[in-house]
C-alpha positions, 0 to 999 in steps of 0.5 A: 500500500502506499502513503498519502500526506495533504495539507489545506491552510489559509495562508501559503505553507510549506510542507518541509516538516511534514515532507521530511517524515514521509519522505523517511517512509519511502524506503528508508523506514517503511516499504513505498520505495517505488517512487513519489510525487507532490503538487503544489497549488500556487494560485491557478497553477500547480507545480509539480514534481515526481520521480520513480526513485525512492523518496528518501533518497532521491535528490529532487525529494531533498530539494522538496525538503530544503527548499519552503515552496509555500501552498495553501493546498498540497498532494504528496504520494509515496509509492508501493506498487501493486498495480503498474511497473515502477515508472515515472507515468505511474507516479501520483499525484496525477493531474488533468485540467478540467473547466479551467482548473488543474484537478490532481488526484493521489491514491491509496488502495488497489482496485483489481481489474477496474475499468474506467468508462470511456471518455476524453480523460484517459490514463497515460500509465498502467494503474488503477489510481489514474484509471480511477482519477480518469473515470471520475472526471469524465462521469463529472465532465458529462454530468456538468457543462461547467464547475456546478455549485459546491453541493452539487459538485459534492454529491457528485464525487461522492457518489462515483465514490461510493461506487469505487468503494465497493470495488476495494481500498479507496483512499484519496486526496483530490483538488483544484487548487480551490480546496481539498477532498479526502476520503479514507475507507481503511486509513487516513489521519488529520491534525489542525494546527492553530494558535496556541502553537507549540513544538512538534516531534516527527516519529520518522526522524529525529526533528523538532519544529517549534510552530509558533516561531513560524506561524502568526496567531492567524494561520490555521494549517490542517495536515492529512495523512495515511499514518500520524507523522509526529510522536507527540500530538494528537491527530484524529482518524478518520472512519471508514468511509468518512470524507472531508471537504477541507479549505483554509484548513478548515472543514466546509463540508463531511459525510459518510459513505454507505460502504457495502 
């Protein structure tokens, strides 16, 4: 299985604490060695980056670590294959423009012999996540001439989420730049950092960050991921088939899916 790791602030973050525990799980102490990728929304655009090499040796994720790009929504995914070859194709966080916006899409979970429905978004690697990434913005695309309002839009994903539920493990992060969706149906974890900020422990690595000597009394900085990534705070688990419509680190909308 894989890792994910989202953020949603209200103000541009970077994610270098967060990025330098996970990064430490993709070969160094866990097993998701087959390669990994992050997006960063900067206004309309998103910059991302990939590579099939494992994260907690590869250059390119030093630089991520080092280097404060600041986002107010993020996607990181680190890899153990299942589905597809080791190739930089099938690395996520996969990305597609629709309406005017970059959508990306990171997965954990595996849906054996999942077929996509046709349509003019299709997967450029072999995996079921893009698969799954592809089919989901094509029932979107011919449901909506253009972005619907949120309610709408939300019943929608939720409800192609349901169906994929049912055919097997379906975590994901999902975003246009505007927010972040979650979804956990065996495993996913958040914490929101606010004032009064205090220090944080990674579990990974032996690193400490104090938050209230980089955050002002108004930030608020909500960390998503697979497994807690520090030892000495308190992060919420999801329930299976809970989502979460995060912005500005803030819930705006949850629910549950009827898991069968």
């Amino acid at each position: 299985m894989c890792e994910l790791l989202g953020m949603s602030a209200n103000v541009p973050t970077d994610i270098c604490f967060s990025f330098s525990g996970l990064m430490q799980r993709g070969g160094r102490t866990g097993p998701h060695c087959d390669g990994w990728g992050v997006a960063f929304y900067e206004g309309r655009g998103v910059r991302c980056f990939h590579d099939p090499a494992p994260c907690h040796s590869s250059g390119i994720a030093r630089l991520i670590e080092s280097y404060p790009i600041k986002s107010e929504n993020v996607i990181c995914h680190i890899r153990q294959a299942n589905v597809g070859r080791v190739s930089l194709a099938n690395t996520h966080p996969f990305t597609r423009e629709l309406w005017g916006q970059y959508w990306s899409f990171a997965h954990n979970g595996q849906l054996e012999g999942f077929v996509a429905q046709p349509g003019p978004f299709q997967a450029v690697g072999d995996t079921d996540s893009e698969a799954l990434f592809c089919d989901l913005l094509n029932r979107l695309r011919s449901q909506f001439s253009q972005l619907p309002e949120q309610a709408a839009l939300m019943q929608a994903i939720t409800r192609a989420c349901t169906d994929y539920a049912s055919q097997g493990v379906c975590n994901l992060l999902l975003s246009n730049g505007d927010w972040l969706f979650t979804l956990c149906t065996s495993k996913l974890a958040w914490i929101t950092r606010r004032a009064p900020f205090g220090a944080a422990q990674l579990s990974d690595l032996e690193l400490v960050v104090d938050f209230g000597e980089h955050t002002t009394p108004n930030d608020v900085v909500t960390v998503i991921a697979t497994e807690p990534l520090t030892s000495n705070e308190q992060w919420t688990l999801y329930q299976q088939g809970e989502w979460r419509l995060w912005h500005g680190g803030e819930t705006l909308a949850s629910g549950q899916l009827e898991l069968v």
